[in-house]
C-alpha positions as CSV (number, residue, x, y, z in Angstrom):
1,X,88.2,183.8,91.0
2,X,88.8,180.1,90.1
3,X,86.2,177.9,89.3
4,X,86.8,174.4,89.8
5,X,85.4,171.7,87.7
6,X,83.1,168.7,89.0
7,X,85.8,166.1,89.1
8,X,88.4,168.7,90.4
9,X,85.8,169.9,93.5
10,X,85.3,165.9,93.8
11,X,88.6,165.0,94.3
12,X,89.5,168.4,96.6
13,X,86.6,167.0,98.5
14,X,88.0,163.1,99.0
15,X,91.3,164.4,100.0
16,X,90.8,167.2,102.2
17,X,88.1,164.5,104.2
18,X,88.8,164.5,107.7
19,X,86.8,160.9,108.2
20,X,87.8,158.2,106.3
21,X,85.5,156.8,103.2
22,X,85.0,153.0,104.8
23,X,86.1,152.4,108.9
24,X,86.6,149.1,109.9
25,X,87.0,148.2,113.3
26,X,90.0,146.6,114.8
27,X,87.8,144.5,116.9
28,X,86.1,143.3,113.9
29,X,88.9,141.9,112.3
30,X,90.3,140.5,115.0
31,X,86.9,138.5,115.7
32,X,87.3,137.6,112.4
33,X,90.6,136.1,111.9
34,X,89.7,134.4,115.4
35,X,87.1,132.9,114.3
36,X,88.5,131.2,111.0
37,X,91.7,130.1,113.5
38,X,89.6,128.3,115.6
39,X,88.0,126.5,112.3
40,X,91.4,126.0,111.3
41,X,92.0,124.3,114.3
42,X,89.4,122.1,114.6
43,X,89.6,120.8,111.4
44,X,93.4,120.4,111.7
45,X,92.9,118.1,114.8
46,X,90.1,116.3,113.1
47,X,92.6,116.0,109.8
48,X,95.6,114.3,112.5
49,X,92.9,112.5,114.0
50,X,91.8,110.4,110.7
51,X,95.1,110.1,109.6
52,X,96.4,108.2,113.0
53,X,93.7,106.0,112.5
54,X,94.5,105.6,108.5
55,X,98.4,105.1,109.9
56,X,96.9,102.7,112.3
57,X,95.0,100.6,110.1
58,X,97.6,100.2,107.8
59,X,100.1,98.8,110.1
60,X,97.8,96.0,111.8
61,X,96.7,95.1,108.3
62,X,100.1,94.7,107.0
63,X,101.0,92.6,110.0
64,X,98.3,90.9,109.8
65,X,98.6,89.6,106.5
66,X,102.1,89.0,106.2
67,X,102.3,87.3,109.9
68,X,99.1,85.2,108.2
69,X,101.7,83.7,105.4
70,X,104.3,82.6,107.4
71,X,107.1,83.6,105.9
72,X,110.8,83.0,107.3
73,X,113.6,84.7,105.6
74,X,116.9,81.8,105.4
75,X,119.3,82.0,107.8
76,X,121.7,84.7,107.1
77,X,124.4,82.8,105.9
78,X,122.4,80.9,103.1
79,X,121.3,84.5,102.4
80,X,124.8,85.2,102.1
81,X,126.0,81.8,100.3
82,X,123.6,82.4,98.0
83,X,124.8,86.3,97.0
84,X,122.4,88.0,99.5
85,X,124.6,89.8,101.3
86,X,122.1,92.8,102.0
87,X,119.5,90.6,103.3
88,X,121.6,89.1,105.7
89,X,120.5,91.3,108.5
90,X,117.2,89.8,108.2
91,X,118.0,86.2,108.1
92,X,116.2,84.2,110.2
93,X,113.5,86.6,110.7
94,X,109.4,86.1,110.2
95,X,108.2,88.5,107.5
96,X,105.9,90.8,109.0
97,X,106.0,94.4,108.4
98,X,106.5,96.3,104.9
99,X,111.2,96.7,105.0
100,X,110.5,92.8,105.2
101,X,108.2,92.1,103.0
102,X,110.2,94.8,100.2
103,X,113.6,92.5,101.1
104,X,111.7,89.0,100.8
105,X,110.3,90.3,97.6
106,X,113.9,91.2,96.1
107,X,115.3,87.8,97.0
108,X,112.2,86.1,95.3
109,X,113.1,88.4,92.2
110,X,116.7,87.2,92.7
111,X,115.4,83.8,92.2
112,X,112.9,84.7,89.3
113,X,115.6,85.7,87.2
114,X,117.4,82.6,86.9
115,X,114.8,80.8,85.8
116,X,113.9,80.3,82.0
117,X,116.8,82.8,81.2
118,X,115.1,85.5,82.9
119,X,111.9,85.1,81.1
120,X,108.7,86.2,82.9
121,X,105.1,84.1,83.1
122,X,104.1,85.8,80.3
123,X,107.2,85.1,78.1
124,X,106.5,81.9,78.5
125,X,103.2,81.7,77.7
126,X,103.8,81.6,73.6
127,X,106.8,79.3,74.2
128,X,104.6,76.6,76.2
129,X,101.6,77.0,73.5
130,X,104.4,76.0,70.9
131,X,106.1,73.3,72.6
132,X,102.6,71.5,73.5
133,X,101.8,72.3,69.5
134,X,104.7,70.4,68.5
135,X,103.9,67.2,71.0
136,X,100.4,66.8,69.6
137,X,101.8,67.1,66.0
138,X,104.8,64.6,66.9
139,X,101.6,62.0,67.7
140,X,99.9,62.8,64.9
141,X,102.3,62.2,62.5
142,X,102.7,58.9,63.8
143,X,106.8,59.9,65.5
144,X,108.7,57.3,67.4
145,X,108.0,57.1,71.0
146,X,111.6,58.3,71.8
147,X,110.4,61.6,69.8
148,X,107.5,62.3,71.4
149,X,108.1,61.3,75.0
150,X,111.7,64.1,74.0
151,X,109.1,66.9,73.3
152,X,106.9,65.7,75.9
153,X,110.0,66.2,78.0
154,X,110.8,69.9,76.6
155,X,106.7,70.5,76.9
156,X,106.7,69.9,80.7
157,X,110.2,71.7,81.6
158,X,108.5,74.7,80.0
159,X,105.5,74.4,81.8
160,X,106.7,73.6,84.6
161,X,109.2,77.5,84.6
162,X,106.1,79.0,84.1
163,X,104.4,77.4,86.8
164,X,107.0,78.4,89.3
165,X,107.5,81.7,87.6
166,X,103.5,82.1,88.3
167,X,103.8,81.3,92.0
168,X,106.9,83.3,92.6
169,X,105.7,86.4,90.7
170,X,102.3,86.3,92.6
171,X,104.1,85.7,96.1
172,X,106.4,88.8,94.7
173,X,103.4,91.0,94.0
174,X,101.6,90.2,97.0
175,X,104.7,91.4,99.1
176,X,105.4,94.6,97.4
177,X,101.4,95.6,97.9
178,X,101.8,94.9,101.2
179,X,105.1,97.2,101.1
180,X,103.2,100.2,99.7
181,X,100.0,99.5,102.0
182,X,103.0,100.2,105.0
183,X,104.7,102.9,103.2
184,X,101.1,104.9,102.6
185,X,101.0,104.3,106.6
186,X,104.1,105.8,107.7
187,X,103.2,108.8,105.6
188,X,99.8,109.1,107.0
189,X,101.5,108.7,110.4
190,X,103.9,111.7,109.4
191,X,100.9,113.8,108.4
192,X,99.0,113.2,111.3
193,X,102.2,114.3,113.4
194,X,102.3,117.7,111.2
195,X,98.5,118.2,111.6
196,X,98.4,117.7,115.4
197,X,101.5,120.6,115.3
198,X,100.0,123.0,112.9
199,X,96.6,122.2,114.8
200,X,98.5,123.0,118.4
201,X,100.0,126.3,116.8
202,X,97.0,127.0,115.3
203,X,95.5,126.7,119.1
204,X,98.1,129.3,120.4
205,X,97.4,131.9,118.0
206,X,93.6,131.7,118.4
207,X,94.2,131.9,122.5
208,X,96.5,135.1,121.4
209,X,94.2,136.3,119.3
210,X,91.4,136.6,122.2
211,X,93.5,137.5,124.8
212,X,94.2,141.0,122.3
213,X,90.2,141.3,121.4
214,X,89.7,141.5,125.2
215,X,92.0,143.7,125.2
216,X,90.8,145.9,122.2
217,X,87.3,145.8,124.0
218,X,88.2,146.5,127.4
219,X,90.3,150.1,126.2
């Protein structure tokens, strides 16, 4: 006669079971999963919800705040006399949501860059320093009038490059944070559509999921 070890009689025993080792109930999963749908759900609609409203915001802000400036593009033939071509569809037209306020900012830039060579506000900002140097050394060393009143001359033109380069890069930033303020808008109006879906599927599967438990529970 054989005799069978502790972990062989163990393992005959686990395998020649006729009840399983852990039952779990059909019913209880599907309760379950039903119940972290309808979570799901809920916090899916919620998430669309905030979003519209984020998407929402962002456009009457924008408009606001643009529409507040009054800003024209030029008609479109100045746009296009002046090397604009791919503005030209917005000639004549008030500034007031982000595409416009992204083209007005790329035909301020166009203008930027002819100035001072293409030098920015801060480029400028040693050259001035140096230029307004010179003037008050010109005076005291006791220069001619005609030499001072010539630096005086160079002094201001800087100055006034940087001036307009101030305004125009401020305008510029302005503009483009108004741009991204509409772009972060749209997206937040695409990710509320794609909550409101998943939420909506989401909805289905949870009434599909209930329908089956009654099911379950009534066989």
């Amino acid at each position: 006669m054989t005799t069978l070890t502790r972990e062989e009689a163990t393992f005959d025993r686990l395998t020649n079971a006729t009840e399983p080792v852990v039952a779990l109930k059909r019913r209880t999963i599907d309760s379950v999963l039903i119940g972290i749908g309808a979570v799901l759900t809920v916090a899916l609609v919620v998430a669309g919800a905030l979003l519209s409203w984020g998407s929402s915001f962002a456009a009457d802000y924008v408009d606001d705040e643009l529409s507040s400036q009054n800003i024209t593009f030029p008609p479109a033939a100045a746009l296009e006399e002046d090397g604009r071509a791919d503005l030209a569809k917005f000639g004549g037209q008030d500034v007031n949501t982000g595409e416009e306020a992204e083209a007005y900012a790329s035909f301020i830039n166009g203008h930027l860059a002819g100035i001072a060579d293409g030098a920015t506000y801060a480029d400028l900002g040693t050259p001035e320093r140096e230029a307004n140097a010179a003037v008050d050394a010109a005076v005291e060393a006791g220069a001619s009038d005609a030499a001072i009143a010539e630096l005086e001359g160079e002094a201001a033109a800087i100055s006034g490059q940087r001036n307009t380069l101030f305004k125009g890069e401020t305008l510029r930033g302005l503009l483009l944070t108004a741009f991204a303020w509409a772009t972060v808008g749209q997206i937040a109006g695409y990710a509320a559509i794609a909550a409101f879906a998943a939420g909506a599927l989401m909805l289905v599967l949870v009434v599909l999921g209930l329908r089956h438990h009654h099911k379950v529970v009534q066989s």
